[in-house]
Short mmCIF file of the C-alpha atoms (twelve columns), coordinates in Angstrom:
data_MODEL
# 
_entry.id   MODEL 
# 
loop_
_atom_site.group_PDB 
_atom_site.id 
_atom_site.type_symbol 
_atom_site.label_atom_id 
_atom_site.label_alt_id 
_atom_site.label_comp_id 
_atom_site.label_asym_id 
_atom_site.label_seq_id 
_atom_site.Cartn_x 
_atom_site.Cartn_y 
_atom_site.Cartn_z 
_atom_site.pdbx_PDB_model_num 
ATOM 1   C CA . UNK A 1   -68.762 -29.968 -0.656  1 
ATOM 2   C CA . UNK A 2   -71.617 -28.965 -2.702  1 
ATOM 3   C CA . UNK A 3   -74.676 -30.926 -2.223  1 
ATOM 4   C CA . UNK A 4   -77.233 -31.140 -5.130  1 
ATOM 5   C CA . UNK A 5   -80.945 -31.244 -5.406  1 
ATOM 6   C CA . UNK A 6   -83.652 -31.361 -8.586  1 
ATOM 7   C CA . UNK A 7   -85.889 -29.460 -9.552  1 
ATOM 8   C CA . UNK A 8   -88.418 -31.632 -11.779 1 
ATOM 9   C CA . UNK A 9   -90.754 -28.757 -12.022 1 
ATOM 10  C CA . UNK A 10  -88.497 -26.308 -13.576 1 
ATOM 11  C CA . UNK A 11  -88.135 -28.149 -17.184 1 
ATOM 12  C CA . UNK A 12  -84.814 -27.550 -17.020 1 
ATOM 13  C CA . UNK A 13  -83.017 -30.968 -17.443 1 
ATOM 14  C CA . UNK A 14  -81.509 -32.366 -14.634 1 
ATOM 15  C CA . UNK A 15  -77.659 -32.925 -16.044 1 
ATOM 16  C CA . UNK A 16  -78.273 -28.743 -16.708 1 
ATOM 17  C CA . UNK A 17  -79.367 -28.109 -13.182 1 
ATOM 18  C CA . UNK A 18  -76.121 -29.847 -11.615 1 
ATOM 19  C CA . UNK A 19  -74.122 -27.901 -13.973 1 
ATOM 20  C CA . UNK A 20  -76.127 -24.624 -13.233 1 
ATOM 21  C CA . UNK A 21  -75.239 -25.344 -9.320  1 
ATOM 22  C CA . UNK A 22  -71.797 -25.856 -9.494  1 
ATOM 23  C CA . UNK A 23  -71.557 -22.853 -11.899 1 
ATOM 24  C CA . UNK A 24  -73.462 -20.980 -8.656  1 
ATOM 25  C CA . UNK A 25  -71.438 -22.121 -6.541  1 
ATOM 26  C CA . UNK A 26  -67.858 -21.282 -7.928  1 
ATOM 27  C CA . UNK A 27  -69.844 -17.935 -8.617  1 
ATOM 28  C CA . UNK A 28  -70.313 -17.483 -5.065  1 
ATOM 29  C CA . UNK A 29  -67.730 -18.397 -3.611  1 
ATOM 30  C CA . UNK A 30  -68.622 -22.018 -2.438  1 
ATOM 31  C CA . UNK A 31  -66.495 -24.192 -4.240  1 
ATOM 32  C CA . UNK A 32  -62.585 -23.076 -4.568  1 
ATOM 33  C CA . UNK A 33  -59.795 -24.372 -6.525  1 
ATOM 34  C CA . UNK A 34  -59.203 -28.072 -5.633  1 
ATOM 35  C CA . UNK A 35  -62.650 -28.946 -4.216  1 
ATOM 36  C CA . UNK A 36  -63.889 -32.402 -5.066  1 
ATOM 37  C CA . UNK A 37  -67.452 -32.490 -6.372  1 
ATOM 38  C CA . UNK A 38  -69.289 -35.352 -4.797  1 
ATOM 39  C CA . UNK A 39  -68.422 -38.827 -6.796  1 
ATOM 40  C CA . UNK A 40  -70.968 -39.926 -9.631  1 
ATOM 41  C CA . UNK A 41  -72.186 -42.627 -7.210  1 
ATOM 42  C CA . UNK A 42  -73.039 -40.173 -4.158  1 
ATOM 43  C CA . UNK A 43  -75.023 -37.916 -6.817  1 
ATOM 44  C CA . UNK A 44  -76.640 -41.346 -7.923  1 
ATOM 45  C CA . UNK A 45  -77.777 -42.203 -4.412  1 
ATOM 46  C CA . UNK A 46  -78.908 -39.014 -3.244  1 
ATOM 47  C CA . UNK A 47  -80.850 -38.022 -5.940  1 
ATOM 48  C CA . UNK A 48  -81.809 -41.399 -7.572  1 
ATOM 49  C CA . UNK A 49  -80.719 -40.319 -11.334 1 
ATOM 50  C CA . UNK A 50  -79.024 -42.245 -13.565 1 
ATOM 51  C CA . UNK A 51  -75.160 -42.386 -13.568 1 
ATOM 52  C CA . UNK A 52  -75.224 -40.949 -17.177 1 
ATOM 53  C CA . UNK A 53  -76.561 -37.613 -16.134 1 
ATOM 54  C CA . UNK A 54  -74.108 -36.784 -13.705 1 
ATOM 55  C CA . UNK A 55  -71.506 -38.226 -16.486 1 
ATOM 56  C CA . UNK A 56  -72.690 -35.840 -18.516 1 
ATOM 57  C CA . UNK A 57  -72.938 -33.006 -16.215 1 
ATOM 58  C CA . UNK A 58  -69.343 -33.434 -15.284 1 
ATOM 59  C CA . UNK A 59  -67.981 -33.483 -19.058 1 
ATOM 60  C CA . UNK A 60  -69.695 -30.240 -19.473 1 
ATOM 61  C CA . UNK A 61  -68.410 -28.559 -16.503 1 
ATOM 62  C CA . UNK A 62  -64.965 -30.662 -17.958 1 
ATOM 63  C CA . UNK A 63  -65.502 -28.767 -21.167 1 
ATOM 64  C CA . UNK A 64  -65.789 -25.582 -19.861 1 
ATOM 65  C CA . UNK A 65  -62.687 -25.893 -17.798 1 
ATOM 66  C CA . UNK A 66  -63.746 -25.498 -14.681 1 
ATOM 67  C CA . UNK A 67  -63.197 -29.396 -13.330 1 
ATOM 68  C CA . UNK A 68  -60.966 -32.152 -14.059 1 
ATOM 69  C CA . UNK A 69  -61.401 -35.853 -12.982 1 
ATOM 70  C CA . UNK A 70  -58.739 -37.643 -11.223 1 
ATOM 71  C CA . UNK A 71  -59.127 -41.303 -12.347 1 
ATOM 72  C CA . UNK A 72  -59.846 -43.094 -9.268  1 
ATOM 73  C CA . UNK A 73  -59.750 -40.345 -7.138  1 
ATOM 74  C CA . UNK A 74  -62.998 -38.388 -8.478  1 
ATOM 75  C CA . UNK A 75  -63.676 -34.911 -9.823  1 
ATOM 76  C CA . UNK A 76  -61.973 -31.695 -8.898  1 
ATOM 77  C CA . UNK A 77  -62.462 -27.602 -9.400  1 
ATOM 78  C CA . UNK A 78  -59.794 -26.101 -11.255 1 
ATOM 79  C CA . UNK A 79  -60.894 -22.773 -11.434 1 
ATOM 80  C CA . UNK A 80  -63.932 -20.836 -10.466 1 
ATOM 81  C CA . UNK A 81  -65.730 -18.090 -11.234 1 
ATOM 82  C CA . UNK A 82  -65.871 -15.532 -8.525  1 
ATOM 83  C CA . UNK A 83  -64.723 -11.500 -9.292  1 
ATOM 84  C CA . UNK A 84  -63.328 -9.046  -7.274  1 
ATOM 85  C CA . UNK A 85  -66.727 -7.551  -6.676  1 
ATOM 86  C CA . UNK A 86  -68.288 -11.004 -5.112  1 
ATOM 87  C CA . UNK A 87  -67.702 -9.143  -1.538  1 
ATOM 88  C CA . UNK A 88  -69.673 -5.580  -2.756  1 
ATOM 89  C CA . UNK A 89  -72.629 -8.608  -3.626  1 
ATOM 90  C CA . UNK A 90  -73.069 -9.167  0.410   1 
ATOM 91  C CA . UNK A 91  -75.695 -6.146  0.780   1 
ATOM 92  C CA . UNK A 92  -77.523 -6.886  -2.275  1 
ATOM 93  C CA . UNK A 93  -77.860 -10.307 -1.046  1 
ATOM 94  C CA . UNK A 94  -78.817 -9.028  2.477   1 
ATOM 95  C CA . UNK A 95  -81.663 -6.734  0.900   1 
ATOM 96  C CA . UNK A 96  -82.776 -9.871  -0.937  1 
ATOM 97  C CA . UNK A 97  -83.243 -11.457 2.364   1 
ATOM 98  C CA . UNK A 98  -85.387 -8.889  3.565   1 
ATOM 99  C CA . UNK A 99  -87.434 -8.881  0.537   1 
ATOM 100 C CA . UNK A 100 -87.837 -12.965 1.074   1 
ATOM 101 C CA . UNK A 101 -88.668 -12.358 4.269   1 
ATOM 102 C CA . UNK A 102 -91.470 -10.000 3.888   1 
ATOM 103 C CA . UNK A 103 -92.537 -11.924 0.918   1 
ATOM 104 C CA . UNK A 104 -93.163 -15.042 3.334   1 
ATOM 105 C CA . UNK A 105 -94.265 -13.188 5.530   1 
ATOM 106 C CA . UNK A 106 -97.232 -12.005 3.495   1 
ATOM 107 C CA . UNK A 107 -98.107 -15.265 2.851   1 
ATOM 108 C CA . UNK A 108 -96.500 -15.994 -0.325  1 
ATOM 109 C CA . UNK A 109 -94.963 -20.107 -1.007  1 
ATOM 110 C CA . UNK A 110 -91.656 -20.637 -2.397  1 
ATOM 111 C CA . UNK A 111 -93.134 -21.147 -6.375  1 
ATOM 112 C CA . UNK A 112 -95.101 -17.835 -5.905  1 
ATOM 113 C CA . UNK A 113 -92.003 -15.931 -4.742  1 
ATOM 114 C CA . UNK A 114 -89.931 -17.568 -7.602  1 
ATOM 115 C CA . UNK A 115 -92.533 -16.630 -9.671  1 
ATOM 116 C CA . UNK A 116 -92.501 -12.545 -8.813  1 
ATOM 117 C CA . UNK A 117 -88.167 -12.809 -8.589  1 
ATOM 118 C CA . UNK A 118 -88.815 -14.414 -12.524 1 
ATOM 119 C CA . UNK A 119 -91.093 -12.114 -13.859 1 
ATOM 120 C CA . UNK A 120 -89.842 -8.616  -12.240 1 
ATOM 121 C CA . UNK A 121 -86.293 -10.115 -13.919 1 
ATOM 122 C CA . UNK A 122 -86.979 -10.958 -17.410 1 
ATOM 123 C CA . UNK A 123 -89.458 -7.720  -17.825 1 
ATOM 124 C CA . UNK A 124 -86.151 -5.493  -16.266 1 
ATOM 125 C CA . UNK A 125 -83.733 -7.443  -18.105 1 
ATOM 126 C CA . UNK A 126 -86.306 -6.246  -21.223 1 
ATOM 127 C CA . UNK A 127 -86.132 -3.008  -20.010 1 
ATOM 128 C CA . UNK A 128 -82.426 -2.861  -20.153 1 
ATOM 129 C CA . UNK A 129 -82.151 -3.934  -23.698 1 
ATOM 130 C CA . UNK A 130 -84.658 -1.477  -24.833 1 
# 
């Protein structure tokens, strides 16, 4: 089962960020057809939002398709959103390691690293489109 966290620094609201992490994690491979996403009330209590958000969160990911709720029962994946290639993604994800690993290593904190991975991404995403 997926387990959620916040993120109050990255002005992203927080209804987006649970819907960002359980697109992730049908992306990756985490969540399958017929998971159950944690109940409204478990998100509630372990991250001390308001019921709403995760409401809302849910219909979105509803919307999309990718979850249905089971009245009574809770909240369910339907489909997800892993490719063929998801097992060629293992060595990339093994050089990112490496790279986190050195980055730590040279002293960097988790908001500097994010901040590098950010920057180097947007200015090659630029890069591409030019």
């Amino acid at each position: 089962m997926i387990e959620f966290h916040l993120d109050e620094r990255s002005g992203v609201s927080p209804y987006l960020q649970l819907v960002r992490q359980v697109r992730q994690a049908l992306r990756l491979g985490l969540l399958q057809e017929g998971d159950q996403l944690p109940t409204v009330k478990e998100v509630v209590a372990g991250l001390a939002i308001n019921p709403n958000t995760v409401l809302k969160a849910y219909r979105e990911l509803e919307r999309e398709g990718l979850v249905a709720p089971r009245p009574g029962v809770g909240t369910f994946v339907t489909r997800t959103l892993t490719d063929a290639s998801l097992a060629a993604h293992g060595a990339l994800r093994q050089d990112l390691r490496r790279w986190l690993t050195k980055a730590r290593r040279a002293g960097l904190d988790d908001e500097s690293i994010e901040a590098i991975f950010m920057t180097t991404f947007r200015t090659a995403a630029q890069e591409d489109i030019a």
